[in-house]
Structures are given as C-alpha cells and as structure tokens.
C-alpha positions as CSV (number, residue, x, y, z in Angstrom):
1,X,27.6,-18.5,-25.6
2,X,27.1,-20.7,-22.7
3,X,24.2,-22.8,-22.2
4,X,21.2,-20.9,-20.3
5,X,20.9,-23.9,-17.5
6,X,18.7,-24.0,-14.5
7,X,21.6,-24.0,-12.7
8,X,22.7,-20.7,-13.9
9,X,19.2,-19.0,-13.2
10,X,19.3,-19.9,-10.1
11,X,22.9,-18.2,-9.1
12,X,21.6,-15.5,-10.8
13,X,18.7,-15.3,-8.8
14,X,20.2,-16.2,-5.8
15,X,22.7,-12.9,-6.5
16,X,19.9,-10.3,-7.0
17,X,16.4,-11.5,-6.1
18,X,15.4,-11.1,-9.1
19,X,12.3,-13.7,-10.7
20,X,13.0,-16.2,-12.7
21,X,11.9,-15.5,-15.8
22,X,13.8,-12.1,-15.3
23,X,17.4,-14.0,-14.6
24,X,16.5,-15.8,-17.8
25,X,16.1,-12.9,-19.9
26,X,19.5,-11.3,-18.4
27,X,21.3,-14.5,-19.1
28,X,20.1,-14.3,-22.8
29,X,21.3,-11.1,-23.0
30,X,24.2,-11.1,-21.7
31,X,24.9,-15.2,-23.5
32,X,24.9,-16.6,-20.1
33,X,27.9,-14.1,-18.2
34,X,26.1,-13.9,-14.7
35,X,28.7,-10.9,-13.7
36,X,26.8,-9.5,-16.8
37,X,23.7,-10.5,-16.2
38,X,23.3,-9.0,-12.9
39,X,24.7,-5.7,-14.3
40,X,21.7,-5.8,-17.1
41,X,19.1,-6.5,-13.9
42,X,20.7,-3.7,-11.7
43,X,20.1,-1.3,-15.1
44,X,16.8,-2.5,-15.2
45,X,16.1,-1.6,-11.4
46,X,15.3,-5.2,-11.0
47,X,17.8,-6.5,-8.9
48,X,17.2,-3.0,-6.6
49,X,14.7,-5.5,-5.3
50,X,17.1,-8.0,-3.5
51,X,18.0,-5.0,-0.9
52,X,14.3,-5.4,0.3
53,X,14.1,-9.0,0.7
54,X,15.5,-8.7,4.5
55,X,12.6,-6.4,5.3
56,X,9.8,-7.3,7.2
57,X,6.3,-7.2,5.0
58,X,3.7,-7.6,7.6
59,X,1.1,-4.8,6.0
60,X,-0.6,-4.6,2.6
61,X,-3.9,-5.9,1.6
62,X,-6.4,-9.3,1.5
63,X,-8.8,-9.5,-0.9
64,X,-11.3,-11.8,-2.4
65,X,-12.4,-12.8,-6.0
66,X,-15.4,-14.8,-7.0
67,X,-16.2,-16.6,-10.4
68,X,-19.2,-18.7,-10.5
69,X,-18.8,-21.7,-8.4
70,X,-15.2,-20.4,-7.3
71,X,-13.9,-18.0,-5.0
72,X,-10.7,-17.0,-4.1
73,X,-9.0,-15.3,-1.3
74,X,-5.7,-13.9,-1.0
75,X,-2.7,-11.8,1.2
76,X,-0.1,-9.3,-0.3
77,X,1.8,-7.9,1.6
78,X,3.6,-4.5,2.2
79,X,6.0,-2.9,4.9
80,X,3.9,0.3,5.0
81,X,0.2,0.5,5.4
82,X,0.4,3.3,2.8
83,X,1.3,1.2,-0.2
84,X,-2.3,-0.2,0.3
85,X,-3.5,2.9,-1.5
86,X,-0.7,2.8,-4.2
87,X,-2.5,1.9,-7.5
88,X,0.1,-0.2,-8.7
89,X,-0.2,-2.6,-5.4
90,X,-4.3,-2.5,-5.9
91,X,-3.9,-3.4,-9.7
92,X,-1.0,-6.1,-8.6
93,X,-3.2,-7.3,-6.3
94,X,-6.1,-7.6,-8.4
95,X,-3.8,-9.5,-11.3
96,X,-2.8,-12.4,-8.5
97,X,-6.2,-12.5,-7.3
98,X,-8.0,-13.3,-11.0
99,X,-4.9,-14.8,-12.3
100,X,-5.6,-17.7,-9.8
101,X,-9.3,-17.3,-9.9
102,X,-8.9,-18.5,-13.6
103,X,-6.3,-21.3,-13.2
104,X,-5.6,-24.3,-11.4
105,X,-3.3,-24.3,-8.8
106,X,-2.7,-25.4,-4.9
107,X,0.6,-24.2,-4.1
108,X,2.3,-20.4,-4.1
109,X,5.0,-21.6,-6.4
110,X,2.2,-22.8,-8.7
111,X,0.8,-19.9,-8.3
112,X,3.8,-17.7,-8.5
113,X,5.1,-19.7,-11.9
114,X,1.7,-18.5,-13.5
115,X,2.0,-15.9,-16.7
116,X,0.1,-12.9,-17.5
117,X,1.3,-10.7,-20.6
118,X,4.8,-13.0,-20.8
119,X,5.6,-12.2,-17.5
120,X,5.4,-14.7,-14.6
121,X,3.1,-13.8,-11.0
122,X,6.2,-13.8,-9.4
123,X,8.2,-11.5,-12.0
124,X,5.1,-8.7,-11.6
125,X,6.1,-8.9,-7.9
126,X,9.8,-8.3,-8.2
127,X,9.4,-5.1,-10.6
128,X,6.9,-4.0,-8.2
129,X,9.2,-4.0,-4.9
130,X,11.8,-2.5,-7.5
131,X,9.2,0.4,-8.5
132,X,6.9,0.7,-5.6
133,X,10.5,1.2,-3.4
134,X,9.1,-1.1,-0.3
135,X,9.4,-5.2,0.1
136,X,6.0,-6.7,-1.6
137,X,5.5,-10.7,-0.7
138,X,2.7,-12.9,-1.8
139,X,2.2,-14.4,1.3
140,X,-0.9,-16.9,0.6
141,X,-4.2,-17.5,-0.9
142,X,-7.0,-20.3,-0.3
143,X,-9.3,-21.8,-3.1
144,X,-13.5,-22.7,-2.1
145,X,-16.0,-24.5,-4.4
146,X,-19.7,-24.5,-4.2
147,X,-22.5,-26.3,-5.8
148,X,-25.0,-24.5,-7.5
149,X,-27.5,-25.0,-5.0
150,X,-25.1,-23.5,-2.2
151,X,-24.0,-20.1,-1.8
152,X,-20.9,-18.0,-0.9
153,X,-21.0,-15.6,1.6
154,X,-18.2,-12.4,1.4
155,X,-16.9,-10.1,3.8
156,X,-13.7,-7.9,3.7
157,X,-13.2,-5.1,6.9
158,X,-11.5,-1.9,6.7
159,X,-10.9,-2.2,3.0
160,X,-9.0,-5.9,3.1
161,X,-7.3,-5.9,6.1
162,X,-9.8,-8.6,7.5
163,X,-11.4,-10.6,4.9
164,X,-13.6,-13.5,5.0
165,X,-15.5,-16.4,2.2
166,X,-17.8,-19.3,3.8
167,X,-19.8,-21.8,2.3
168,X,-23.6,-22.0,3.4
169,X,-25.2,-25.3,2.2
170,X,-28.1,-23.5,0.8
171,X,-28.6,-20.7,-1.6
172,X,-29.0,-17.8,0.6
173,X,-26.8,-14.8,0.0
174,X,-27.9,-12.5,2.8
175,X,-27.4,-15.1,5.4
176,X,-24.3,-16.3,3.8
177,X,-23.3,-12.4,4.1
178,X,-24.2,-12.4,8.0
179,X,-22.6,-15.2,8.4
180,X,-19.1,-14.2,6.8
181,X,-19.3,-10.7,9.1
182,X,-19.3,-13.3,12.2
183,X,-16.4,-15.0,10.7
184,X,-14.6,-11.7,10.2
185,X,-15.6,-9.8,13.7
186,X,-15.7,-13.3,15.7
187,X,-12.5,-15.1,14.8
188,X,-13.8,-18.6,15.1
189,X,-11.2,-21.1,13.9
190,X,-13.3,-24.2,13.3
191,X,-17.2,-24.9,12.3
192,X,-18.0,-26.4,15.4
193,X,-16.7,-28.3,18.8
194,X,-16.3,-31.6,17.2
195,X,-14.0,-30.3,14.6
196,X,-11.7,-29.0,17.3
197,X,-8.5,-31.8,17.2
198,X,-8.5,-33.9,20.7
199,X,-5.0,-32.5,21.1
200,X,-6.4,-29.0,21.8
201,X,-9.0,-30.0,23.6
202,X,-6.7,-31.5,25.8
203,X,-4.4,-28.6,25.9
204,X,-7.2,-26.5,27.5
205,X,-8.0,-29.1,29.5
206,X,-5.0,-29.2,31.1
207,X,-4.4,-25.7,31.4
208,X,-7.6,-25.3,33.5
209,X,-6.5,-28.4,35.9
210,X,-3.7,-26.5,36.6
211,X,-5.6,-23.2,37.8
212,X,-7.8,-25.0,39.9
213,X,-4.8,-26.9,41.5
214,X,-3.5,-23.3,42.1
215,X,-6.8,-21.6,43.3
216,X,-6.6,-22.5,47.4
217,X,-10.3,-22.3,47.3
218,X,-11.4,-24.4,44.1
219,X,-9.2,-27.2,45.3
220,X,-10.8,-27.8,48.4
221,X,-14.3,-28.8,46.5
222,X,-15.2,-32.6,45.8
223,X,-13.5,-33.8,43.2
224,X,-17.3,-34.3,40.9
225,X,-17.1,-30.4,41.6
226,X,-14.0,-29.7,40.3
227,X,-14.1,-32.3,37.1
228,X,-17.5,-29.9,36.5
229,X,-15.8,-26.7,36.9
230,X,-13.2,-28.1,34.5
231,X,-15.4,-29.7,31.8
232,X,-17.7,-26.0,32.3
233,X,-14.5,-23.6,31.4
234,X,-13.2,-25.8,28.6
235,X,-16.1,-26.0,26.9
236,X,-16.1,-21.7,27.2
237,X,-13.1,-22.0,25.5
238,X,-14.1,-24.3,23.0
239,X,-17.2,-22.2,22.2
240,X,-15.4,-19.1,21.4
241,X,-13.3,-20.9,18.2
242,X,-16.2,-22.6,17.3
243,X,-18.4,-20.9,15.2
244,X,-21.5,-22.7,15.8
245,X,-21.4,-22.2,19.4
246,X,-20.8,-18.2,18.7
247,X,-23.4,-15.8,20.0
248,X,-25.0,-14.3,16.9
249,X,-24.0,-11.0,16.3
250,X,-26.7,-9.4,14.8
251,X,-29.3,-9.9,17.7
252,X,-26.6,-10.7,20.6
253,X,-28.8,-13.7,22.0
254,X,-28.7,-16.5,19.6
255,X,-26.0,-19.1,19.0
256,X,-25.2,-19.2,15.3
257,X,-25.8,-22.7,15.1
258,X,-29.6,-21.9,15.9
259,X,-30.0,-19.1,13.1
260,X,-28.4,-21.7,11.3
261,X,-31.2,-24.7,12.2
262,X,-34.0,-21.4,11.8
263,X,-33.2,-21.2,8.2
264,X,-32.7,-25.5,7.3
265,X,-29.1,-24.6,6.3
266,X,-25.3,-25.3,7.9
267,X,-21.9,-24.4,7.5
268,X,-19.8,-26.5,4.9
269,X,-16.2,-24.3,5.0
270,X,-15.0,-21.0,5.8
271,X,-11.5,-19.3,5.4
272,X,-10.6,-15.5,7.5
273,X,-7.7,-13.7,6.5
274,X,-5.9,-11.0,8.6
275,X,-3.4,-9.3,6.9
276,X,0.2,-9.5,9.0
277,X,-1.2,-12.0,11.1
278,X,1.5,-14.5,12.7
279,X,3.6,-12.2,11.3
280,X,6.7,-10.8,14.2
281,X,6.7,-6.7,13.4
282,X,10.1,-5.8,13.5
283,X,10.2,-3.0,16.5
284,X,13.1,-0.5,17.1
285,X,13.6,1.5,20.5
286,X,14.3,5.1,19.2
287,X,16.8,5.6,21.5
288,X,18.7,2.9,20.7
289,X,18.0,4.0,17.0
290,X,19.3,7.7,17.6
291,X,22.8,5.8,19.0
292,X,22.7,3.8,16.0
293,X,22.6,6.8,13.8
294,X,25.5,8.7,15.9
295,X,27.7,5.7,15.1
296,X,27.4,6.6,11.4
C-alpha cells in the first residue's frame, strides 16, 4: 500500500473538492490509488461537490453566538436565498458558529481544520454542498472580548442577512442593543473621525476639490470660501462612516456620540456583517441565455 502523504491528499483534493479529512479516508480505503480514491468519494456523493465550486455563493446567512465574555460573528454562504431556510444550512451554521465560539482561532483555515464528531468544519461543509445540491462557502467570521464590567450589544436584520456585535464600555444592554441597531441600519465603518486613516480623508478631499474646480460658480469665490466649502463637505462625508458623528436613530435629533456622553459610556469595537456583500452576483441576460440553450 502506498504511503498516505500530504502530497497525495492534496491531488486528491485538488481532483474532487473534496475536504481533507475526506481525501484521507478515500486514500485509506482505497491504500493510497487516487484513480480509486476519487471513485470511493464520487460513491459517496462527496466529490459531486467539486462541480459547485465554480458557482457564485453570494446568499445564505450571518449569524452571531455569544458565550460569556465572547462573542462571535459569522457569514455562510449559499447561491439561493432559499437554502437559508434549509434545516441542514441553519444547523451547519449553528455548528461553525459555537464550534469557534468554544475554541481558539484567528484564521478560516484554523477555523476550517477544527473537528466536531471526527469530522473537520470544513469536511461538514463539503457533504453539505454534496447533499443540500447548491455551492455552501464559509466566507468569514470575527472574534470580540469584553470585560465583565462592559457589555455586548446584538443585532441581526431580516433573519441574518445584516447582523451586528459592539462593545459599550459599560454594562448596559439596552443601550448596547440601540446601539448595534445603528450599526446595522447606519453602516458606519469606523467609531469616530479620528479613526478614519489620513489616506481616505484625503481621498474625499480630493474628490470635492475637483467638483468645485468643475462647478463655474463655486470657483469664482475666494479661495478662504472655497477651502471652507471643502473642509464643510468632507467632514459630511466623514460623518456618515463615523459612528459617533451619526444622527441617532431612535429620536432623529441626537448625534450618537452625545447619547453616548448622556449615559458616561463609549464605543470600544464593533463588527457589521452583510451577507454577499463585496461579493460580484453573477448576472445572465435571458436572451442571451435562450441562445445559449438553442446551441445545445
């Protein structure tokens, strides 16, 4: 029998998609014949999965798990929004999600390599795409800590398909709740301003020199005018990514940073999903799908 090596697993996964510890077991089985082996994982209806892994996954699910001082947050995805009712994809979901809740880990391959039952994270993910019939990828998932004397605040839209976790410095859960539902409805990307990296700022700043060089009317002004009218619209900009310098959304009036201020507490870290996000849907044109059918 040939020697099971790394190198082996990995043309055997290469072949058929197929995890890792799944291209180890065929191996075994068949005493390292990779023809064999990927025979064994085709009867299986493991290796079916390969014929997905071209297919764009941009659907599915985020969800969040929280264990004391410890919350996760993660993304799996699907190519139909109607796998996000399929039990199997809730209950695979909910396996990655407390899987890493309970472990250590900082990368997806970390977290992928993880076993449950025998079976590896990324080996439950496989024989789901193979069962379930549609492409299922693990796209990402972010770790927060707390002190006891702070508090998490949870949010999750429409079922998971926004979902959002922030720190509040002080232990106040229905605050820490208001304050995740701005993070999930308001999209800010950092805490406040100052956190914004001088390279964006600069960016915007830019931009907006540009439209006032184009506007016939704005570029007549004195110069003290127009650096004003500048300075004015980037710091718009900059207040709609910052999540301090949001309007409150709960009375429509107040900037977040002064409910905030009101109740002696502040913002230590926040992380918002949307599912698909950054991710390029694959579009077809059905008339130029009807003409690809006719060619069949």
């Amino acid at each position: 029998m040939a020697a099971i090596t790394a190198k082996l697993v990995k043309e055997l996964r290469d072949r058929t998609g197929a995890g890792m510890l799944d291209c180890k077991k065929a191996l075994e089985a068949t005493e390292g014949n990779v023809d064999a082996a990927v025979t064994w994982l085709r009867e299986k209806g493991i290796a079916s999965a390969q014929k997905k892994a071209g297919r764009i996954a941009a659907e599915g699910l985020s969800n969040i798990f929280v264990s004391g001082n410890k919350a996760v947050l993660i993304e799996v995805n699907s190519e139909t929004d109607f796998v996000a009712k399929n039990e199997q994809f809730l209950n695979l979901i909910d396996t990655i999600g407390n899987t890493i809740l309970e472990n250590d880990v900082t990368t997806n391959e970390e977290a992928l390599a993880l076993e449950v039952n025998g079976e590896t994270l990324e080996s439950l993910i496989v024989n789901a795409t193979s069962t379930i019939g549609e492409k299922i990828t693990f796209r990402r998932f972010a770790v927060l800590t707390k002190e006891d004397s702070q508090s998490f605040g949870v949010y999750k839209h429409n079922g998971g398909l926004i979902s959002a976790v922030v720190v509040l410095e002080t232990d106040n859960a229905e605050l820490a709740k208001d304050i995740a539902m701005q993070i999930a409805s308001m999209n800010p990307t950092y805490i406040s301003m100052k956190d914004v990296p001088a390279d964006i700022v600069q960016k915007e700043t830019d931009v907006q020199v540009e439209i006032v060089k184009n506007d016939a009317e704005l570029s007549t002004k004195p110069e003290k005018v127009i650096e004003g009218i500048i300075r004015g619209r980037v710091s718009k900009t900059l207040q709609d990514v910052s999540l301090n310098d949001q309007i409150f959304f709960k009375d429509g009036s107040s900037k977040v940073s002064q409910v905030l201020k009101q109740a002696n507490t502040s913002v230590i870290s926040f992380v918002r999903y949307q599912v698909g996000e950054g991710i390029e849907k694959r579009e077809e044109d059905f008339a130029e799908e009807v003409a690809k059918a006719s060619k069949i």
